[in-house]
C-alpha positions as CSV (number, residue, x, y, z in Angstrom):
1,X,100.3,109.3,127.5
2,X,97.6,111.6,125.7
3,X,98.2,113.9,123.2
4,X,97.7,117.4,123.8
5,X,95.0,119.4,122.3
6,X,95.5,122.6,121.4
7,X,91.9,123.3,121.0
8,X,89.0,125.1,122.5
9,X,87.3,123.2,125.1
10,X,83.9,123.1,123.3
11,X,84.5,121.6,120.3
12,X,80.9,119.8,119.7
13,X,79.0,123.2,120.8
14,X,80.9,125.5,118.3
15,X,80.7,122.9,115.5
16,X,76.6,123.0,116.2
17,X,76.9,126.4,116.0
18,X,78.5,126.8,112.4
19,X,76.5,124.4,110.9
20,X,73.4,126.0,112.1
21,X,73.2,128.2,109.2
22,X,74.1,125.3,107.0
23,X,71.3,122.8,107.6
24,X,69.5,124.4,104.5
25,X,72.0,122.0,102.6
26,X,69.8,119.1,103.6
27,X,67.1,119.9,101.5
28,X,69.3,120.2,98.3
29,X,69.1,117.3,96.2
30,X,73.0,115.9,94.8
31,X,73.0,118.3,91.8
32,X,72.8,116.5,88.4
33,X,74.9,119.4,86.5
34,X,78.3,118.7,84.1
35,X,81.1,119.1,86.9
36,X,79.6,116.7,89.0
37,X,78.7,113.9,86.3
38,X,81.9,114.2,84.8
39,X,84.0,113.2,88.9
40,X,85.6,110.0,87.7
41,X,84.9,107.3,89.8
42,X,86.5,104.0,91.3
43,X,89.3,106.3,91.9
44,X,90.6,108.7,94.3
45,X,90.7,112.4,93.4
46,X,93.3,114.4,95.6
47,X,91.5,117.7,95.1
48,X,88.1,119.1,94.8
49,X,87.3,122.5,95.6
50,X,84.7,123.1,98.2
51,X,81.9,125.4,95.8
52,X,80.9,127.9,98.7
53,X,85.0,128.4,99.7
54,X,87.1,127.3,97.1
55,X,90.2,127.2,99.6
56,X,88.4,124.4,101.5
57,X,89.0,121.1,99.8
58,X,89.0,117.5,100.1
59,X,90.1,114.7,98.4
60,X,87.2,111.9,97.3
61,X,86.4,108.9,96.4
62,X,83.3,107.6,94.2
63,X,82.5,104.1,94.0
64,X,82.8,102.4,90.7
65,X,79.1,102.4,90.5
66,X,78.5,105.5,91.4
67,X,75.1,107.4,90.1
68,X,73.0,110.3,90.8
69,X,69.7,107.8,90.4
70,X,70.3,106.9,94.3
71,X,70.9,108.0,97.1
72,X,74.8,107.4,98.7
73,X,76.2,106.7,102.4
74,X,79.0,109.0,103.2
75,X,82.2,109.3,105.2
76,X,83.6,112.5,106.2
77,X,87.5,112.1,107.2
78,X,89.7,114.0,108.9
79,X,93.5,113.6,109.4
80,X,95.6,115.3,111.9
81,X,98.1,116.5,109.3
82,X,95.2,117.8,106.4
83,X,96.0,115.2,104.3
84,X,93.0,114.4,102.9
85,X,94.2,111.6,100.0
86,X,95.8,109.7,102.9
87,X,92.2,109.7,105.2
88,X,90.0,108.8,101.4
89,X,92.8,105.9,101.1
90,X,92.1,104.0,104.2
91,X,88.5,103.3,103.4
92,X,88.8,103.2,99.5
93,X,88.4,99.1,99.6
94,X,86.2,99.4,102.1
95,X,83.8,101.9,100.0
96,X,84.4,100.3,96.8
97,X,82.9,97.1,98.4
98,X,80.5,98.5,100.2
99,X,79.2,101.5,98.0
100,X,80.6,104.6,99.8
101,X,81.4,108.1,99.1
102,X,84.2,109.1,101.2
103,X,85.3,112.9,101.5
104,X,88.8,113.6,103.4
105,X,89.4,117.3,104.1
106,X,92.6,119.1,102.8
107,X,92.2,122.0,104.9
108,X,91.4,120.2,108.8
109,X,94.5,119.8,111.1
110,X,95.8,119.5,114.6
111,X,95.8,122.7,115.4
112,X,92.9,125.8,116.9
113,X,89.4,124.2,116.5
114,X,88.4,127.2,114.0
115,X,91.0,125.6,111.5
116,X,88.7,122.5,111.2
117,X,85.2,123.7,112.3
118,X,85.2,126.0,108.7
119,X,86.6,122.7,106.9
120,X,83.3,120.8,108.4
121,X,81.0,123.3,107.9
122,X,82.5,123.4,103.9
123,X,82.4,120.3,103.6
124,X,79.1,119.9,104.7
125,X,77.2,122.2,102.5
126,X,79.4,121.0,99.4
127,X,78.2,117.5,99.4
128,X,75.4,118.1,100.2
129,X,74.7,120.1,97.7
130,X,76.9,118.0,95.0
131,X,75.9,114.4,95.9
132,X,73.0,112.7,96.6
133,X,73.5,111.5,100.3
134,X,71.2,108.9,102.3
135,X,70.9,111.4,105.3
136,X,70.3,108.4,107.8
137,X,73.7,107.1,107.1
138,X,76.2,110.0,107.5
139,X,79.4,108.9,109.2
140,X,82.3,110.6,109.8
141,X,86.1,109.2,110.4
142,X,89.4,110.2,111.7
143,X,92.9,109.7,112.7
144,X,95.0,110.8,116.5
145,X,93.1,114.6,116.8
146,X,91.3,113.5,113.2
147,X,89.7,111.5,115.7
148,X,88.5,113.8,117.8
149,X,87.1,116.3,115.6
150,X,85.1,113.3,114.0
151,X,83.6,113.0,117.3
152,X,83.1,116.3,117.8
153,X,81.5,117.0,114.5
154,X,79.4,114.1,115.6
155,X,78.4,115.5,118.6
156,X,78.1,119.1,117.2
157,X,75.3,118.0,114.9
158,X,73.2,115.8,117.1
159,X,71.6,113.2,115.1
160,X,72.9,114.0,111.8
161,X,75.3,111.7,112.6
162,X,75.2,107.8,112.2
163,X,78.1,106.9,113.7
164,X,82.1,107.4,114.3
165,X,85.1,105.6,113.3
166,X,87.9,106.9,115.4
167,X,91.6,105.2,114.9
168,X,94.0,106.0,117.3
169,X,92.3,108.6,119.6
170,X,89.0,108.8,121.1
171,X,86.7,111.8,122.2
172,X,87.6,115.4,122.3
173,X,89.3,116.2,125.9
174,X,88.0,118.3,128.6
175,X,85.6,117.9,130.8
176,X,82.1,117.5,129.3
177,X,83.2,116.2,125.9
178,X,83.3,112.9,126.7
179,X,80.1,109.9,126.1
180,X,76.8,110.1,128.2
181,X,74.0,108.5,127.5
182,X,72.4,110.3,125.3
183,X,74.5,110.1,122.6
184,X,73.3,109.8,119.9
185,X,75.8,107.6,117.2
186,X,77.4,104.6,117.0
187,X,81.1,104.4,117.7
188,X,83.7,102.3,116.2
189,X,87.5,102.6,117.4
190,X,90.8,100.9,116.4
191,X,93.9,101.1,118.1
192,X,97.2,99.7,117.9
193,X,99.1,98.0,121.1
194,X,102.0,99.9,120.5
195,X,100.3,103.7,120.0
196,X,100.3,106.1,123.0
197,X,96.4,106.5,123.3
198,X,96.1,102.9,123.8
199,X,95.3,103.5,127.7
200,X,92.7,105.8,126.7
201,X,90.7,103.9,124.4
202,X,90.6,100.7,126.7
203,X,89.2,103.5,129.1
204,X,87.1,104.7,126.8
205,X,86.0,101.0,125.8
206,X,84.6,100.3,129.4
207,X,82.7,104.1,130.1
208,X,81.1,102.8,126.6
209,X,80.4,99.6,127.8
210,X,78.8,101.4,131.1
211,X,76.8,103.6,129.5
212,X,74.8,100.9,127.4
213,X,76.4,102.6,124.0
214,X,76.5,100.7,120.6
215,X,80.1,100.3,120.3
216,X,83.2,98.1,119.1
217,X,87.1,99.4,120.3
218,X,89.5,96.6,117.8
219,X,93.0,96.3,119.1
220,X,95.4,95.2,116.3
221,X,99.3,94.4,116.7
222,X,100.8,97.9,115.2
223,X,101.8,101.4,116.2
224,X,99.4,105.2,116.2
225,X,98.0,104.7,112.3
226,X,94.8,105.1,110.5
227,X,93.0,101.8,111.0
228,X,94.5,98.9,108.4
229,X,92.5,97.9,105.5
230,X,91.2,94.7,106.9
231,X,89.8,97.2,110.4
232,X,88.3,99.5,107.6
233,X,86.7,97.1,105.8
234,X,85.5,95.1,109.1
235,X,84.3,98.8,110.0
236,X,82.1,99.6,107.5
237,X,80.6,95.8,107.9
238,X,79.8,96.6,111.2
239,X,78.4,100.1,110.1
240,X,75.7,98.1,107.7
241,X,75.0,95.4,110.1
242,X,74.4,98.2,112.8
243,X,72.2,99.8,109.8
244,X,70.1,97.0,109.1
245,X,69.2,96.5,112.5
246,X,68.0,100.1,112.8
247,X,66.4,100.0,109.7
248,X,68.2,102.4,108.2
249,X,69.2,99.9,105.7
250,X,67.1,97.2,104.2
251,X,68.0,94.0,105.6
252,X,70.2,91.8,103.5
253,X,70.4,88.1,103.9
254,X,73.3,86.7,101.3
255,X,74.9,90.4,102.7
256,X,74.6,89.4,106.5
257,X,75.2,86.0,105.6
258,X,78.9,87.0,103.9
259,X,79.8,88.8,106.6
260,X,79.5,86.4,109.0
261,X,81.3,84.0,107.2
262,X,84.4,85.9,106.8
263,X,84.4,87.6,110.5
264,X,83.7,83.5,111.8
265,X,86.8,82.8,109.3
266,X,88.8,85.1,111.1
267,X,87.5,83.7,114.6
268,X,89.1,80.4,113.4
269,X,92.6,81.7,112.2
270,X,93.3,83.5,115.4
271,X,92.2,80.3,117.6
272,X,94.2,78.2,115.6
273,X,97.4,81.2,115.8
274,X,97.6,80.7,119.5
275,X,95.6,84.1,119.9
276,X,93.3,82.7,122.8
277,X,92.3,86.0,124.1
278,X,91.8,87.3,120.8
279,X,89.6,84.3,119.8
280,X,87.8,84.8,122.5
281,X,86.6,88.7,121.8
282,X,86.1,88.1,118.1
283,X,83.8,85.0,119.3
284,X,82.0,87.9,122.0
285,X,81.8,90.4,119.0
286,X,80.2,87.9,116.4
287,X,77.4,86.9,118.8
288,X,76.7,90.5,119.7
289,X,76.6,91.8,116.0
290,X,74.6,89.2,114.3
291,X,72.2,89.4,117.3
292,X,68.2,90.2,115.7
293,X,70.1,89.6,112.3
294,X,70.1,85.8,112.2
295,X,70.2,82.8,114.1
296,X,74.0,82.5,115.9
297,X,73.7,78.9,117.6
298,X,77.0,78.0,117.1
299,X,78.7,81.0,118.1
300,X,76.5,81.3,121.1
301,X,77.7,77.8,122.5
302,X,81.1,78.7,121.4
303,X,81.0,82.0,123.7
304,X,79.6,79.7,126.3
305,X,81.7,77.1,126.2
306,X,85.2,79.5,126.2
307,X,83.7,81.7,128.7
308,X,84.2,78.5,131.0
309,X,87.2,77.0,129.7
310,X,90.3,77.2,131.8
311,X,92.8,78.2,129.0
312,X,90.6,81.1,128.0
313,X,90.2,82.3,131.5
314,X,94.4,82.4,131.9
315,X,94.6,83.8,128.5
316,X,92.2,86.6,129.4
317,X,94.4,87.3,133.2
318,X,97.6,87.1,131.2
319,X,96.7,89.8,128.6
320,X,95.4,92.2,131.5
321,X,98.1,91.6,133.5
322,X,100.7,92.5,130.4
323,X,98.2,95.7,129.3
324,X,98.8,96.8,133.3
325,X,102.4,96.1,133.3
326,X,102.9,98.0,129.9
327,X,100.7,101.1,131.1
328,X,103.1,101.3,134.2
329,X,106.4,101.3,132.2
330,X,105.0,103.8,130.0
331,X,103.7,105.7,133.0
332,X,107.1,105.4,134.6
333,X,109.1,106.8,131.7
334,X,106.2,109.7,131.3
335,X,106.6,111.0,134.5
336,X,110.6,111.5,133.9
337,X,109.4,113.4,130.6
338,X,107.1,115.9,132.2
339,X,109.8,116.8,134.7
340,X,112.5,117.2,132.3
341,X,110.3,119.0,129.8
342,X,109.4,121.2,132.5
343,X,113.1,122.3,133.1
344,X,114.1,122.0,129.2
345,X,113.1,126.1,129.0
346,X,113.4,127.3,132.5
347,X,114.9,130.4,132.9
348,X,118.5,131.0,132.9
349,X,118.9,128.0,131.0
350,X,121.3,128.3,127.8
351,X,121.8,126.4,125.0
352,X,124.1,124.1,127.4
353,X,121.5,123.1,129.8
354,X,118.7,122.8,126.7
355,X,121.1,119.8,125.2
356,X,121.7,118.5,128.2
357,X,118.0,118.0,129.2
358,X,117.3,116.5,125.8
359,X,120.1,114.1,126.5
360,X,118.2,112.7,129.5
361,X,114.9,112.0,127.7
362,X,117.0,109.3,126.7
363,X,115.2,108.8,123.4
364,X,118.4,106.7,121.7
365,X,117.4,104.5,124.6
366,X,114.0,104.0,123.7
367,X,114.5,103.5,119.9
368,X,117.3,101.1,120.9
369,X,114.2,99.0,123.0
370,X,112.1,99.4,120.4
371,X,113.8,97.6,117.7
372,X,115.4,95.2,119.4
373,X,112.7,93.9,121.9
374,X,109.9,94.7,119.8
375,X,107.8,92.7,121.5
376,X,108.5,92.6,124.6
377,X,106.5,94.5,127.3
378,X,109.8,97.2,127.2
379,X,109.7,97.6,123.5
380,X,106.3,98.3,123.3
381,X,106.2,100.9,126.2
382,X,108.9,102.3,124.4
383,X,107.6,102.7,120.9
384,X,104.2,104.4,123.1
385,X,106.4,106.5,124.7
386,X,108.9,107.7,121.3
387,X,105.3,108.4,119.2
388,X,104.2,110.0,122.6
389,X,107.5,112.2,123.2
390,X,107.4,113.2,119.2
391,X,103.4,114.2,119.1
392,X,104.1,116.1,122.0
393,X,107.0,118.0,120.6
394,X,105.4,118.2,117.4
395,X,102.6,120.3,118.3
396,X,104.6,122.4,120.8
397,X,106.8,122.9,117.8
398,X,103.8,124.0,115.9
399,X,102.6,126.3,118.2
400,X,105.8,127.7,119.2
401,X,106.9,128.6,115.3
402,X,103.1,130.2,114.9
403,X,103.6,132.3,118.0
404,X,107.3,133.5,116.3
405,X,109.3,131.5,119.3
406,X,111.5,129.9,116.8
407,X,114.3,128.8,118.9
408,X,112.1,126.9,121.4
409,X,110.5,125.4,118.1
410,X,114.1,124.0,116.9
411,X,114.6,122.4,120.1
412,X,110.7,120.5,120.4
413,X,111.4,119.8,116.4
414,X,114.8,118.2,117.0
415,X,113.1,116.2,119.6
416,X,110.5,114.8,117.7
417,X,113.6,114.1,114.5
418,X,115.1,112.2,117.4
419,X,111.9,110.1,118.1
420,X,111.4,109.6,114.1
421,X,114.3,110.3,112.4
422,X,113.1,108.9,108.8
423,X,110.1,110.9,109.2
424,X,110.0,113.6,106.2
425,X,107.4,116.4,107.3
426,X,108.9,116.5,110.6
427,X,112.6,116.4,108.9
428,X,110.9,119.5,106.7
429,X,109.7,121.5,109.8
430,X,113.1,121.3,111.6
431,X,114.7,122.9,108.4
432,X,112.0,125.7,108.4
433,X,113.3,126.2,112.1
434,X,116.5,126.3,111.4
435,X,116.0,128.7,108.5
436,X,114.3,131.1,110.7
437,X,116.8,130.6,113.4
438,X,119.3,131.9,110.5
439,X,121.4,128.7,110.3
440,X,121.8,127.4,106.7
441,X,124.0,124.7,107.1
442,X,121.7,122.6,109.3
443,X,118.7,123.4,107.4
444,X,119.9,122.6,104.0
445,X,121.0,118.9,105.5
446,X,117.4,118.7,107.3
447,X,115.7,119.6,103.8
448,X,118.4,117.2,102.3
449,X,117.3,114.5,104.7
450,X,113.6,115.4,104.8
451,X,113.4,114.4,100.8
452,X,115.5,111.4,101.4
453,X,112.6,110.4,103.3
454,X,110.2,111.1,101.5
455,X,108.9,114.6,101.6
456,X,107.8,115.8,98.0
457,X,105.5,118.8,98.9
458,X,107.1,121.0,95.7
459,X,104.7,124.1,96.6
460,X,106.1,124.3,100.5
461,X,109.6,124.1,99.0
462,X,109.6,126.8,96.6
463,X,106.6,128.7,98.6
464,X,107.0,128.1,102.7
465,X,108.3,132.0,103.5
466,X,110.2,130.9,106.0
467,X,112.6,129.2,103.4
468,X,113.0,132.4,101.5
469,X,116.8,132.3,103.1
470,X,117.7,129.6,101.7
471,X,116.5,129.8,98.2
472,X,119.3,132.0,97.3
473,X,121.6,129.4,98.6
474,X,124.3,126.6,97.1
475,X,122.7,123.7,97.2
476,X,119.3,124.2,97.6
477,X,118.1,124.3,94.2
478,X,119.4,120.7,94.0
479,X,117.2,119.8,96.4
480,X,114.2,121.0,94.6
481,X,115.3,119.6,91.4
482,X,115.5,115.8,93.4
483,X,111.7,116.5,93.8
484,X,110.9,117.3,90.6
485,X,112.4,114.5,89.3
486,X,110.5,112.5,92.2
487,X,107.3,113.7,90.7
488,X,108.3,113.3,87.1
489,X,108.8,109.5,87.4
490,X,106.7,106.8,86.6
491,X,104.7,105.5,89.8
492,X,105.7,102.0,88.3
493,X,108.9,102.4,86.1
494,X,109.2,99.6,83.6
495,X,111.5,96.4,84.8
């Protein structure tokens, strides 16, 4: 299952062509004046106002050590959702270690391309102009359609770039967007065995692979996420390594040395979990990384000698043959999705027929798979197909309450609750639906819920228009007062 893009089709071409009249930025040295000097560091900062557009911003992250005497590596993130502080937080370890600045936009979403193409091209002239940046290692980051406009920023400004860490998603879709030859950065991608796009990126591993590219796709045991900490910091190691060997970082000895020591460490753990397969790639990855770096014996006769071995060879057929087996349940289910989805709004069809079609999606089913044969081949199609089913709905949802189709947007919305039903911003935007669809009750229980899971976005509660129903209602000043007193508490109250 891919997610839909609700994009132009030429994402990298219109991103070169708003940063055309940017590129002046390059020559401006990180400005040394009060405001920037005074950006605390070794700590994230949710909000910093974009100096040429003060309603782009982006949430940061100096390192510790952080000066204008030299010049920085940078990171520009995006997440589907615009939340900025959640993109800077999955590399902050990494950037602390490794001397990083990372910028995650505020403002870039899932969404029309224009939304995130003025975020890049703010972001881009701002640090630029605030920080001084080491423009041969500029690097950009993202999560599910984060992903994607990483890539296409990438793209957009052809060998600007250094290289792309994608999580969960891989190049823009449509035709022409995807890798040639040619291009011109490094690409790094995790993905989780249980997210949707899994298919794709194992696709997108072996064009990569075809095409001679510099590349490294990281499968880890979890669902459609930013990459985990331990991915984000073996990321930016790779990112160095990749760096050195191009010269676009001194070389490093007791640097190359450490590296290879902890990713060997982790070669050892997962031979000695049972993780055959898994030994196996990490073993493949070491010997290709460190290659020109320093001298690899032992790996090298390692990769030789496993390459041969009969339980690695079995290992290696068995985790294909499950990958296969998963794709074609998830396939399976998909197919019964796109045909009920296509009848969910055909004409004539009432509010009778609508429940009825969501009935047969059979999404209690799937949760019911998911939790309690998590790890089976069936539970894990299943989880791919609920994160599927709710992304899909999601952004229909989306479009649908932009375009003023609010009814259609309640229906995709209660979908996607049904796929996540602890999720709080999608409990928030069923509310919102049902607000606009004039029906109180439902919406003050979906705003109830939506805080109960942890929604706390105080200025879309007491701003969001489409609330403005409710406001004079019983009951839902309550609700605003729960956040407040959310916010007000201690992030570690006192035992």
């Amino acid at each position: 299952m891919r997610e839909r893009a609700l994009m132009t089709s030429r994402p990298a071409q219109i991103v070169f062509g708003f940063l055309a009249g940017a590129q002046i930025a390059l020559a401006i040295p990180g400005q040394s004046g009060p405001e920037n000097s005074k950006l605390p560091r070794g700590e994230i900062i949710a909000k910093v106002a974009c100096s040429t557009e003060t309603s782009e911003t982006y949430a940061l992250y100096l390192p510790s050590n952080y000066s204008l005497e030299r010049k920085w590596p940078i990171i520009f993130a995006f997440d589907p959702g615009a939340r900025g502080q959640v993109a800077v937080e999955a590399f902050r370890e990494a950037a602390e270690r490794y001397g990083y600045i990372v910028v995650g936009s505020n403002n870039s979403r899932n969404g029309p391309w224009t939304v995130s193409l003025e975020a890049i091209h703010a972001l881009w002239i701002d640090a630029h102009s605030r920080f001084p940046l080491d423009e041969r290692r500029i690097y950009t980051a993202g999560f599910s359609g984060g992903a994607r406009v990483a890539v296409a920023m990438a793209q957009g400004v052809s060998g600007k770039i250094a290289g792309v860490i994608a999580c969960g998603a891989g190049f823009p879709l449509g035709e022409g967007q995807g890798p040639a030859k040619d291009t011109p950065f490094i690409f790094f991608a995790t993905i989780g065995i249980r997210d949707f796009n899994f298919s794709e990126l194992r696709a997108l591993d072996q064009k990569l692979a075809d095409l001679g590219l510099t590349h490294r796709v990281v499968v880890f045991d979890g669902p459609h996420q930013w990459a985990p900490k331990d991915l984000a910091l073996e990321a930016l190691e790779w990112l160095d390594l990749n760096a050195m060997k191009t010269g676009r970082l001194a070389r490093d000895p007791a640097l190359i040395d450490g590296i290879y020591a902890r990713q060997s460490e982790e070669g050892r753990r997962l031979n000695t979990s049972g993780d055959i397969a898994g030994a196996f790639h990490r073993e493949e990855a070491l010997a290709a990384d460190f290659k020109g770096l320093r001298a690899t014996p032992d790996i090298d006769a390692e990769v030789a000698k496993m390459r041969d071995a009969k339980d690695v060879k079995q290992a290696l057929k068995r985790e294909v043959k499950r990958e296969a087996n998963i794709a074609s349940l998830e396939a399976e289910y998909y197919s019964t999705y796109k045909q009920i989805l296509a009848n969910l709004f055909a004409p004539g069809n009432g509010e009778y027929e609508r429940r009825q079609a969501v009935r047969e999606l059979r999404l209690q089913e799937l949760r019911d798979l998911e939790t309690k044969k998590k790890d089976t081949d069936q539970g894990i199609a299943a989880q791919r197909n609920l994160f599927g089913v709710m992304v899909h709905s999601l952004e229909d949802a989306t479009q649908e309450m932009s375009l003023g189709d609010y009814q259609r947007a309640r229906v995709e919305l209660e979908i996607a609750a049904a796929c996540a039903p602890e999720n709080g911003y999608i409990l928030f935007q069923l509310a919102r639906a049902y607000a606009m669809n004039k029906d109180a009750p439902n919406a003050l229980a979906a705003l109830r819920q939506s805080v109960g899971h942890g929604f706390t976005d105080l200025d879309q509660l007491e701003k969001n228009p489409d609330l403005a129903s409710l406001r004079g209602q019983p009951g839902y000043q309550e609700v605003v007062e729960s956040v407040k007193k959310k916010l007000e508490a201690p992030a570690n109250p006192p035992r």
